[in-house]
SERO-4910 file (N, C-alpha, C, O; in steps of 0.05 Angstrom, whole numbers):
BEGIN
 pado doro    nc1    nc2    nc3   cac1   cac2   cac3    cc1    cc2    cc3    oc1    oc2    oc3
  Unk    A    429    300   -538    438    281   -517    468    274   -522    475    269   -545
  Unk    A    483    274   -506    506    269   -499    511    244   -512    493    229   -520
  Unk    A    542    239   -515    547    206   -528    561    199   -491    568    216   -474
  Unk    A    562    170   -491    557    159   -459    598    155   -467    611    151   -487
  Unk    A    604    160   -435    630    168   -424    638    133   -437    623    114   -441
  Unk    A    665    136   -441    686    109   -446    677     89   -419    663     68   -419
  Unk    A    686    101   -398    684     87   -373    644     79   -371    636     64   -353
  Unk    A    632     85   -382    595     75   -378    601     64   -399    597     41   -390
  Unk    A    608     58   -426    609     40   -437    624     14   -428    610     -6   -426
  Unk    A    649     13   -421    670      3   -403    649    -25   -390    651    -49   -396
  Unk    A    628    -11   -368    618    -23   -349    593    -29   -361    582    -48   -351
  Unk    A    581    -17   -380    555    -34   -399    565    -64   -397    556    -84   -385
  Unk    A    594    -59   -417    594    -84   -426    604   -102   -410    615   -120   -422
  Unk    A    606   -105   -379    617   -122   -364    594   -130   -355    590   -154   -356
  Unk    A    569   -110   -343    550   -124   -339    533   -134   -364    511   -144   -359
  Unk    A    540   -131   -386    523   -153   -402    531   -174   -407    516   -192   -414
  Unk    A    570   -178   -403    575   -201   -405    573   -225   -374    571   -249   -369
  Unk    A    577   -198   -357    563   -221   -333    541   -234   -332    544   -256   -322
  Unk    A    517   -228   -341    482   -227   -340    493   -254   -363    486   -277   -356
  Unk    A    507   -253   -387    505   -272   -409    512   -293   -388    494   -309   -383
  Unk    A    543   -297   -372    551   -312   -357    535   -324   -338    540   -343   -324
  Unk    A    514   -311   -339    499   -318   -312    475   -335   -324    465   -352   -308
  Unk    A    465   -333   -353    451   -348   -353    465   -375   -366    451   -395   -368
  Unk    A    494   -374   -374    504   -412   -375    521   -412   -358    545   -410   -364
  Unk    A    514   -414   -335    524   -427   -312    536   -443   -314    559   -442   -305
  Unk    A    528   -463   -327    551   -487   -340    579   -482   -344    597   -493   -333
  Unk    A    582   -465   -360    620   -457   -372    641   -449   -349    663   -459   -347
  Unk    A    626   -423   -327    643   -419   -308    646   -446   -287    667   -454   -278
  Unk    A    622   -456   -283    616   -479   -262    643   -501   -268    663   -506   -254
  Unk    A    635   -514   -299    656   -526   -312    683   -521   -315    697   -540   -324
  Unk    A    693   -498   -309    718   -487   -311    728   -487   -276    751   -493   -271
  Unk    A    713   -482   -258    720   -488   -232    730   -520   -227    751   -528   -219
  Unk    A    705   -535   -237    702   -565   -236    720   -574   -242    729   -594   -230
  Unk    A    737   -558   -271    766   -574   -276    785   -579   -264    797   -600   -258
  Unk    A    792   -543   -258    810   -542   -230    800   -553   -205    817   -557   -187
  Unk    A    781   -557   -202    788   -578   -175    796   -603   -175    808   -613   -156
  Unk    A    790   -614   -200    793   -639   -217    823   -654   -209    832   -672   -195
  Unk    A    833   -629   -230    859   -635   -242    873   -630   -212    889   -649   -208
  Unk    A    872   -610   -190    884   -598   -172    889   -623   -159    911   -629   -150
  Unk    A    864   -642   -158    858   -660   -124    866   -688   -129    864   -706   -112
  Unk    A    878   -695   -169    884   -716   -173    909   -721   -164    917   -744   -160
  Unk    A    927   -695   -159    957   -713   -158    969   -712   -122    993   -711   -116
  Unk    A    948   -711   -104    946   -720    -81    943   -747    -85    960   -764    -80
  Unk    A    922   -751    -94    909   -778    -99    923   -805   -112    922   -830   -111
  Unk    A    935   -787   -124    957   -806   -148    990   -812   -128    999   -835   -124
  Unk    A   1001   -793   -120   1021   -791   -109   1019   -803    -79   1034   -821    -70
  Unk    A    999   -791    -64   1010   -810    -46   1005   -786    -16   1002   -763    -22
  Unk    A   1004   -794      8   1005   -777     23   1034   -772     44   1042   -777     67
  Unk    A   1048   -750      4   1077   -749     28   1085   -714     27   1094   -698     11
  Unk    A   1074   -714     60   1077   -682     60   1101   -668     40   1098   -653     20
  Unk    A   1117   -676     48   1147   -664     31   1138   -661      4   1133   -638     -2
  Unk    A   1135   -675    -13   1131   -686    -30   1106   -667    -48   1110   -654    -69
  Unk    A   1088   -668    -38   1069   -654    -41   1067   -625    -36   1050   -612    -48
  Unk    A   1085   -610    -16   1091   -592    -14   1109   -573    -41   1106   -552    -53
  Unk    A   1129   -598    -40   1141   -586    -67   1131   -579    -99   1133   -559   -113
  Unk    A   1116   -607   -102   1099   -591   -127   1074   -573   -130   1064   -563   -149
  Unk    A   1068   -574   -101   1033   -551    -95   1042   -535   -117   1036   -546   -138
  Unk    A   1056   -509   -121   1054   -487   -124   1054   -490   -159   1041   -476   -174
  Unk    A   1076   -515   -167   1071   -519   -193   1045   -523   -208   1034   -508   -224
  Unk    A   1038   -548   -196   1005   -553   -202    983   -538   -201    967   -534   -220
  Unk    A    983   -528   -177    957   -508   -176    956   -487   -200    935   -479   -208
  Unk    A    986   -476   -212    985   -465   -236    984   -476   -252    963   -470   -264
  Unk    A    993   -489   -260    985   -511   -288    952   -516   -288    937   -511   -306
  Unk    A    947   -526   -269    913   -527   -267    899   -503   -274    885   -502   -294
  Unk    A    904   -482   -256    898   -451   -265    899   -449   -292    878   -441   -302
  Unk    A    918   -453   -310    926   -446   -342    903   -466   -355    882   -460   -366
  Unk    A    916   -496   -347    886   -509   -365    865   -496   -363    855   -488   -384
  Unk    A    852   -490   -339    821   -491   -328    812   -462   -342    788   -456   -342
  Unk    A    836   -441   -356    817   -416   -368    817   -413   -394    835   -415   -411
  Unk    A    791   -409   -397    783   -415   -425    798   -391   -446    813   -374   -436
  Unk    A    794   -393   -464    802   -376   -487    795   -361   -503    810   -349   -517
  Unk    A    765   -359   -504    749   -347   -515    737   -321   -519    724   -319   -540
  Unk    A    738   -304   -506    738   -277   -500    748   -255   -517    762   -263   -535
  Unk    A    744   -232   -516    758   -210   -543    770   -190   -527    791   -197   -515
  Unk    A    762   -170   -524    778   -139   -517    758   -130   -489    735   -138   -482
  Unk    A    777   -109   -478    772    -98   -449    749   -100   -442    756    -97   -419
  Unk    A    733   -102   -441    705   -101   -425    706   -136   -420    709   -147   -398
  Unk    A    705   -144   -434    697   -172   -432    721   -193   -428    718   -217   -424
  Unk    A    746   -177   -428    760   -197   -420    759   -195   -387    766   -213   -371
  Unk    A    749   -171   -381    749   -173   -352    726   -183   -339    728   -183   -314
  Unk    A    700   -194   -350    677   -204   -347    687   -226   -344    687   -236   -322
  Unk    A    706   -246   -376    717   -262   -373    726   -276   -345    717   -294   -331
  Unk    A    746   -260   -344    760   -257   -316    746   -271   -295    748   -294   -285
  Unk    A    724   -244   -291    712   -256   -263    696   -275   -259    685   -280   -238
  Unk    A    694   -285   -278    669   -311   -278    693   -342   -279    691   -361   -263
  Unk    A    711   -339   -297    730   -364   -294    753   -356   -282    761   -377   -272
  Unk    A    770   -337   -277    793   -338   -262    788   -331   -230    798   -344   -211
  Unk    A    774   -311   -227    763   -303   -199    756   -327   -179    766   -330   -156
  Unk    A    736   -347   -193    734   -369   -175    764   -393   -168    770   -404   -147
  Unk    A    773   -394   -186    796   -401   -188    810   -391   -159    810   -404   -138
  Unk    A    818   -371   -162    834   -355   -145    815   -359   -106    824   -355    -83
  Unk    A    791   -366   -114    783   -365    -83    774   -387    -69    763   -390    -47
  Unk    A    783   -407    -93    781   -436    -84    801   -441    -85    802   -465    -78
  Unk    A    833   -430    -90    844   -443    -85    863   -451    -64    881   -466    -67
  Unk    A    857   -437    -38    865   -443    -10    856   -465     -7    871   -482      1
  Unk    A    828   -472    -15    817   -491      1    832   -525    -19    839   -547    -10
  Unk    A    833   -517    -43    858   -541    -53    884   -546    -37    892   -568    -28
  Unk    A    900   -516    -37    925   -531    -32    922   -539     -2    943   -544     10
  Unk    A    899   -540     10    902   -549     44    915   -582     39    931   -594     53
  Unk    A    899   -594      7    907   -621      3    939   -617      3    949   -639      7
  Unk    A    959   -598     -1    987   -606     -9   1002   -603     25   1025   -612     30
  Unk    A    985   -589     46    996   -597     76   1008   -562     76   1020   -555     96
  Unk    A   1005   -545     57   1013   -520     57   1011   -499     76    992   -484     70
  Unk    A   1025   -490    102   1030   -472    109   1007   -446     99   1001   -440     76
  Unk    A    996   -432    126    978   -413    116    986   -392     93    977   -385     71
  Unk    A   1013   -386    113   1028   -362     80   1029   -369     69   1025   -354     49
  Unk    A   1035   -395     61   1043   -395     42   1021   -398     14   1024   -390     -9
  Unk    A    999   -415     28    972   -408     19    965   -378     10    955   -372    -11
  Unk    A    973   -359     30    961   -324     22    982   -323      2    971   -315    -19
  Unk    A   1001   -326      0   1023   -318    -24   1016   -333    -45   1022   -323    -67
  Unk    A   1002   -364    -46    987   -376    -75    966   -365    -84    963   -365   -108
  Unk    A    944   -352    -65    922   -336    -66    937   -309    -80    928   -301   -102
  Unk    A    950   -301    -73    960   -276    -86    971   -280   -107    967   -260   -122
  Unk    A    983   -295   -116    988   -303   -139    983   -305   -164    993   -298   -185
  Unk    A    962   -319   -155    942   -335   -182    912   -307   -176    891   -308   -188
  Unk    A    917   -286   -156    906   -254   -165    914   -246   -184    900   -243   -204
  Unk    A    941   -242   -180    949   -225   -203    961   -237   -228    967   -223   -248
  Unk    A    962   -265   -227    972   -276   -253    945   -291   -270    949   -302   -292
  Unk    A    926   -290   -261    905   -301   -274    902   -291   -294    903   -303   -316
  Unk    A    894   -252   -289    888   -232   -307    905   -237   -323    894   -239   -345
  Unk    A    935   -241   -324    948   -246   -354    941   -264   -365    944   -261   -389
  Unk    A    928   -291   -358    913   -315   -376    896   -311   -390    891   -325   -409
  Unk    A    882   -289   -380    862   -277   -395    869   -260   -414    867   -268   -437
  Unk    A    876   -241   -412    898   -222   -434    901   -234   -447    881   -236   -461
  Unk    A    926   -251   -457    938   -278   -467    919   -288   -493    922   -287   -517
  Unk    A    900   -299   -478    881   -318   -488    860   -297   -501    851   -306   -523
  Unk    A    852   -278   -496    835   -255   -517    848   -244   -547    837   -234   -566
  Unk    A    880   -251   -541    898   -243   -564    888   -258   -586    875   -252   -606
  Unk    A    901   -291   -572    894   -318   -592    870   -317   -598    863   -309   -620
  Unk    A    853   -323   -579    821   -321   -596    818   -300   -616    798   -303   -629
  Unk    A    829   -285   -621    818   -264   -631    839   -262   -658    828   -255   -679
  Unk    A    860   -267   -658    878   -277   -688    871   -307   -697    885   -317   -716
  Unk    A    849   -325   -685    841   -349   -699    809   -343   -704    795   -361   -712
  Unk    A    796   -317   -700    776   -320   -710    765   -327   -739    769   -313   -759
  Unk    A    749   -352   -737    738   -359   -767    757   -384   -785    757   -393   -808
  Unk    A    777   -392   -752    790   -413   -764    791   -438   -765    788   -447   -742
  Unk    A    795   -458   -783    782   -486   -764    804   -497   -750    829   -498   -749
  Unk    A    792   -503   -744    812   -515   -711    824   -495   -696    848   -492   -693
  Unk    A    801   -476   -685    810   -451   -676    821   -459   -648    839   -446   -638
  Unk    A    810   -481   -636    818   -490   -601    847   -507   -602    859   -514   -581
  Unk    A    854   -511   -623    878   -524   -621    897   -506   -627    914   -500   -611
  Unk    A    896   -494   -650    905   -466   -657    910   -450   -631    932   -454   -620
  Unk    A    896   -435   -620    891   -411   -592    914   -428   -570    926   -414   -553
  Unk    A    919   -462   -571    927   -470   -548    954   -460   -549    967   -448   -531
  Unk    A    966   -469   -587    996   -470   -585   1004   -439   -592   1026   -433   -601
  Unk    A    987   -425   -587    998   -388   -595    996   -384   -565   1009   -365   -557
  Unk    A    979   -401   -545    985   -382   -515   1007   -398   -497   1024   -388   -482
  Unk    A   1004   -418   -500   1013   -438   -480   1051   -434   -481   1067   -443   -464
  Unk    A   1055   -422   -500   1093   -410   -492   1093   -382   -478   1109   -369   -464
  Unk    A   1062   -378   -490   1057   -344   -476   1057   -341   -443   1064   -321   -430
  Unk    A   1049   -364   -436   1037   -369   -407   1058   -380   -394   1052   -392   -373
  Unk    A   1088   -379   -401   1101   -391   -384   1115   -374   -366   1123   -381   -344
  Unk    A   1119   -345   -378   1137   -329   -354   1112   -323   -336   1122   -324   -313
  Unk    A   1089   -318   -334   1062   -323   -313   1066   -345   -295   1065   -339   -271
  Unk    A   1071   -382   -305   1077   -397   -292   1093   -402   -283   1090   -421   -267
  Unk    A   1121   -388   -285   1160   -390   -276   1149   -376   -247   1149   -385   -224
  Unk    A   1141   -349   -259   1136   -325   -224   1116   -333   -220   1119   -334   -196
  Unk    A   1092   -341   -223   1079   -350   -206   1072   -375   -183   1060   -373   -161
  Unk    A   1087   -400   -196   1100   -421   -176   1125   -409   -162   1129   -413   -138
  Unk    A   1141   -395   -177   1162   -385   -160   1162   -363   -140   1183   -352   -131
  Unk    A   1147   -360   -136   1132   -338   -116   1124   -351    -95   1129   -343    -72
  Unk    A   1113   -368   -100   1106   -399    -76   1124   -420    -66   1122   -434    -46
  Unk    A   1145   -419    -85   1165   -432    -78   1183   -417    -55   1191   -420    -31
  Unk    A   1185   -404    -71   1215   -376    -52   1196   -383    -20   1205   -395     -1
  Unk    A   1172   -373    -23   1156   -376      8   1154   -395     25   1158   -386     48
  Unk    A   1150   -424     23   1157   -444     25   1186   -455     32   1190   -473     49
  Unk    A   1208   -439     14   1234   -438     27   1242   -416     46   1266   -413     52
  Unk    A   1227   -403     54   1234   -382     74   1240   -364     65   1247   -345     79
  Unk    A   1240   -361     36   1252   -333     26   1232   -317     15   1209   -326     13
  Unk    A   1241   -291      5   1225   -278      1   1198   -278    -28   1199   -292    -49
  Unk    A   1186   -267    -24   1163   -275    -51   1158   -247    -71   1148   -243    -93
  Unk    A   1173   -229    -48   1169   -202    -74   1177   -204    -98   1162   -201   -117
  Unk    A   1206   -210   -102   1219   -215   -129   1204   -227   -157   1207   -220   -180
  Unk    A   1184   -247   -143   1171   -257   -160   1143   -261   -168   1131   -275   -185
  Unk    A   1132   -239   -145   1110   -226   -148   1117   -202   -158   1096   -189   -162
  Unk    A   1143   -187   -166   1139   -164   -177   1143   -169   -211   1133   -156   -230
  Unk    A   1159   -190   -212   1163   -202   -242   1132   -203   -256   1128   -194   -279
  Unk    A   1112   -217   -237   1083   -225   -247   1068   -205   -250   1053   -201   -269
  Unk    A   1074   -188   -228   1061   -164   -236   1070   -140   -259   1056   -124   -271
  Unk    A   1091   -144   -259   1106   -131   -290   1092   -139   -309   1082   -123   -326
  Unk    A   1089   -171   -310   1074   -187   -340   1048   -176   -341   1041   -164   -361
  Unk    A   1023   -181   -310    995   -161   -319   1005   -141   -329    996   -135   -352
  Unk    A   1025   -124   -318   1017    -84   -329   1025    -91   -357   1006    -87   -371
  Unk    A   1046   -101   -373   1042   -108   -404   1019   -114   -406   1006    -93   -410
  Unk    A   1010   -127   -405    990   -151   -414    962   -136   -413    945   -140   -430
  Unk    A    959   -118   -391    932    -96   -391    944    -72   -407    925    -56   -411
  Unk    A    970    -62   -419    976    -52   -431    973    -52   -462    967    -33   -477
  Unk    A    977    -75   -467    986    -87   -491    961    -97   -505    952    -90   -527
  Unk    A    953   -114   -488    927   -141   -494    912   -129   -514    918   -130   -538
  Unk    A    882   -111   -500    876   -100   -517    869    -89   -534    847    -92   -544
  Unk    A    897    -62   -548    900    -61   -571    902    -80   -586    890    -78   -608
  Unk    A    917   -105   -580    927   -123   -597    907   -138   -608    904   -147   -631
  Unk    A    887   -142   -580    863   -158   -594    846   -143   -605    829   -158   -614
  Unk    A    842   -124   -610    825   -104   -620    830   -102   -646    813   -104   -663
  Unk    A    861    -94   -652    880   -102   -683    872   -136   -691    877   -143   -713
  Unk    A    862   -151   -677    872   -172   -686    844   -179   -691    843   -195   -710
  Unk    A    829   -175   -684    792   -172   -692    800   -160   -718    801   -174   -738
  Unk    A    805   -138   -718    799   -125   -751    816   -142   -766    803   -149   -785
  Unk    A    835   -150   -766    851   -162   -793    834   -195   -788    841   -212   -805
  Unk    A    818   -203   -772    815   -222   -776    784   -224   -796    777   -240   -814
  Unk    A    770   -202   -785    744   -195   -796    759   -196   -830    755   -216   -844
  Unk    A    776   -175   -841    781   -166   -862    781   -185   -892    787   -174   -913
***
């Protein structure tokens, strides 16, 4: 008998980590719950002033995005299980948030596109850290301050991608910046977390 192709292993392990995801509903549920949370407080807090609210939509909704994904995850198969259980929903709820900031449809499809392609690097990101604090105590405080400088050229082009749109200008520039950071980041990730499993096992 044959040994099973990279790519059938690949997809074993996405559907075993989906089926795991599926039976604690809780964690992804909870991770949506945040970001709507955090998204729908600073309407609420601020005030209803279109301008106003327009300008920080694109910030917030990423910052919320960054809080709301967890960290926990290891290497390729499962960071992309990861993915689709907490960033995916993310990304398809979040038209229906920024309707609270008075946002322009494009400019909505250009935040939806956005937080597509920059999510996957939160995840990347965050499979690194988890995976160089395994076995450590205070591994969740640890994982925050190794990603959270990691996550900012993701958050520069990714609000700025929404911004430029919103000002009439263009959004490629800084959708191609974001998309530069995934192709590292699915490049890179990983190996790195895979290296970073073994020296942590060791």
């Amino acid at each position: 008998m044959s040994a099973p192709s990279s790519g059938a292993v690949f997809r074993g392990i996405v559907r075993r980590d989906l089926r795991l995801a599926a039976r604690r509903r809780s964690e992804p549920l909870f991770t949506l719950g945040f970001f709507v949370v955090v998204a729908s407080l600073f309407p609420l807090g601020l005030g209803p002033e279109p301008e106003l609210l327009r300008r920080i939509a694109p910030g917030v909704l990423w910052v919320a995005a960054l809080l709301a994904s967890p960290l926990v995850l290891s290497v390729g198969a499962k960071i992309v299980a990861h993915w689709l259980v907490s960033g995916l929903p993310l990304v398809l709820v979040s038209p229906l948030l920024a309707l609270q900031y008075g946002l322009p449809a494009d400019v909505i499809a250009h935040l939806a596109l956005s937080l597509l392609v920059g999510t996957p690097v939160l995840s990347l990101i965050g499979a690194i850290a988890a995976a160089l604090t395994i076995g450590v105590r205070g591994a969740g405080v640890l994982v925050a301050l190794l990603t959270l400088p990691l996550y900012v050229p993701a958050l520069v082009f990714g609000a700025g991608a929404v911004d430029a749109k919103l000002a009439g200008l263009s959004a490629a520039p800084n959708l191609a910046l974001l998309g530069a950071c995934l192709a590292l980041a699915l490049l890179f990730a990983p190996l790195a977390t895979a290296t970073a499993i073994r020296i942590s096992l060791e």
